[in-house]
C-alpha positions as CSV (number, residue, x, y, z in Angstrom):
1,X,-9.5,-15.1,15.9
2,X,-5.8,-15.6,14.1
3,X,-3.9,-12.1,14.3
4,X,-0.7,-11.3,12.4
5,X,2.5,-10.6,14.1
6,X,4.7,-8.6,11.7
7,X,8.0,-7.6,12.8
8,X,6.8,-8.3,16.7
9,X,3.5,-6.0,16.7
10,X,-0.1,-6.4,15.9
11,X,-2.7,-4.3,15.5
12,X,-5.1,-3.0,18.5
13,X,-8.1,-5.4,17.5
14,X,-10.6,-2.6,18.8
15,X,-8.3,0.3,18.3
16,X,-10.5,3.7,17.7
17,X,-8.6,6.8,16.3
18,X,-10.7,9.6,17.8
19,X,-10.2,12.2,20.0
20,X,-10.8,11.3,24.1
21,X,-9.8,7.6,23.4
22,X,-7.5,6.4,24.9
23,X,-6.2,3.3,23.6
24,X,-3.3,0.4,25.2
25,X,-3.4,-3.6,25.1
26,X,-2.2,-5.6,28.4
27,X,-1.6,-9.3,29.4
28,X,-3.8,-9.9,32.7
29,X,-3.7,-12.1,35.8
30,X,-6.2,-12.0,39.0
31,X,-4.7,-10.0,41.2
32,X,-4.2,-11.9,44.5
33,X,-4.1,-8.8,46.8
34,X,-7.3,-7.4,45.3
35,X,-10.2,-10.2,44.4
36,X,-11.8,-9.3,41.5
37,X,-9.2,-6.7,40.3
38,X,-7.1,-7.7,37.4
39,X,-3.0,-7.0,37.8
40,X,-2.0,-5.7,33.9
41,X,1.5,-5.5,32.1
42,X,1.3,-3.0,29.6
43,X,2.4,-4.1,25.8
44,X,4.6,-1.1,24.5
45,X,2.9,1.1,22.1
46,X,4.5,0.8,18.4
47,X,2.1,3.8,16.9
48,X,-0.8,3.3,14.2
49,X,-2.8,1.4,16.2
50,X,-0.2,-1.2,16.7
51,X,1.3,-2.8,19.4
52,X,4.6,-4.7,20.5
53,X,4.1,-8.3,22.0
54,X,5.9,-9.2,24.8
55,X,8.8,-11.9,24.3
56,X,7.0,-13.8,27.5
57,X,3.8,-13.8,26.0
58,X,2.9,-17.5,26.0
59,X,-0.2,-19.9,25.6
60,X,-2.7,-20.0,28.5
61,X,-2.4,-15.5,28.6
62,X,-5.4,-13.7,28.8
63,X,-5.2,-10.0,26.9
64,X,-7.5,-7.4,28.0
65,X,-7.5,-5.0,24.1
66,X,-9.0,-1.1,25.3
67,X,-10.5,2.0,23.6
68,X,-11.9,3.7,26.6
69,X,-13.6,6.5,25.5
70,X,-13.2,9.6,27.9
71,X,-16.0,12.9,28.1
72,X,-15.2,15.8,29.4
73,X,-17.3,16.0,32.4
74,X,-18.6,12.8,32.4
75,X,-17.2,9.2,33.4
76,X,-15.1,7.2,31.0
77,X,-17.2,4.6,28.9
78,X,-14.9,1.0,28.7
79,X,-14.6,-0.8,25.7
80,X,-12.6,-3.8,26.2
81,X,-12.3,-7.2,24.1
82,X,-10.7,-9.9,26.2
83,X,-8.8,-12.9,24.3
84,X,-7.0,-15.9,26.1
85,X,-3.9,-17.0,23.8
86,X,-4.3,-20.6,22.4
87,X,-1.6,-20.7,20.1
88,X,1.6,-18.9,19.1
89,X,4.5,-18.6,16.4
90,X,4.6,-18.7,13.1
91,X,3.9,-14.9,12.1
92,X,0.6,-15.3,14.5
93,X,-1.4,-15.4,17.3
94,X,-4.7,-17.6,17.6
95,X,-6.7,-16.0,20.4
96,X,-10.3,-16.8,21.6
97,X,-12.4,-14.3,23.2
98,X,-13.5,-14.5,26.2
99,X,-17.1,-13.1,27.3
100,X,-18.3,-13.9,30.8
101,X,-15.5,-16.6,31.0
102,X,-15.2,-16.8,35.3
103,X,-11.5,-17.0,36.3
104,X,-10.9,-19.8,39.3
105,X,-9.6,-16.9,41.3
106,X,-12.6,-14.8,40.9
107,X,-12.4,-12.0,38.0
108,X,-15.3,-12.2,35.5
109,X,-13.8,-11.5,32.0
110,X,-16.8,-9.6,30.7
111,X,-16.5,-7.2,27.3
112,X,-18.0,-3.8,27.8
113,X,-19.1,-0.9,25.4
């Protein structure tokens, strides 16, 4: 998937405007103290369903896009879209997405919804 940078934010590639979602975008890595777990760094929210991206974001990252949707009294329903950079600059981002691609360390990138 190719996704426009414009002025240093994209959009939220599964962003949902309704009430009890909660929506953010984070680069991941395995966490090392928790196998399985994933360690996040938050992108910066820019409003409209768009996001900042990091200056270190580089080739080789894996971004974990959410819209969990939260009901009241009931347990929060994940939608995530996972994409691993493959290449950067330009006005762009080329990201693949990555369903049931198995980390070396251990975490199972898996999209759920």
């Amino acid at each position: 998937m190719i996704i426009g940078i414009n002025d240093g934010k994209v959009a939220s590639l599964n962003y949902k405007n309704q009430p009890l979602v909660k929506n953010w975008v984070a680069t991941v890595t395995p966490n090392p103290e928790a196998r399985g777990e994933l360690r996040r760094v938050y992108w910066s929210n820019a409003g409209e369903g768009r996001v900042r991206v990091p200056q270190d974001l580089r080739v080789g990252d894996i971004i974990e896009f959410a819209a969990d949707q939260y009901r009241i009294g009931k347990k929060r329903i994940k939608n995530r879209l996972y994409a691993i950079v493959v290449e950067l600059g330009g006005g762009y981002m080329h990201a693949q997405e990555l369903n049931g691609y198995q980390h070396p360390q251990g975490y199972q990138y898996t999209q759920l919804g």
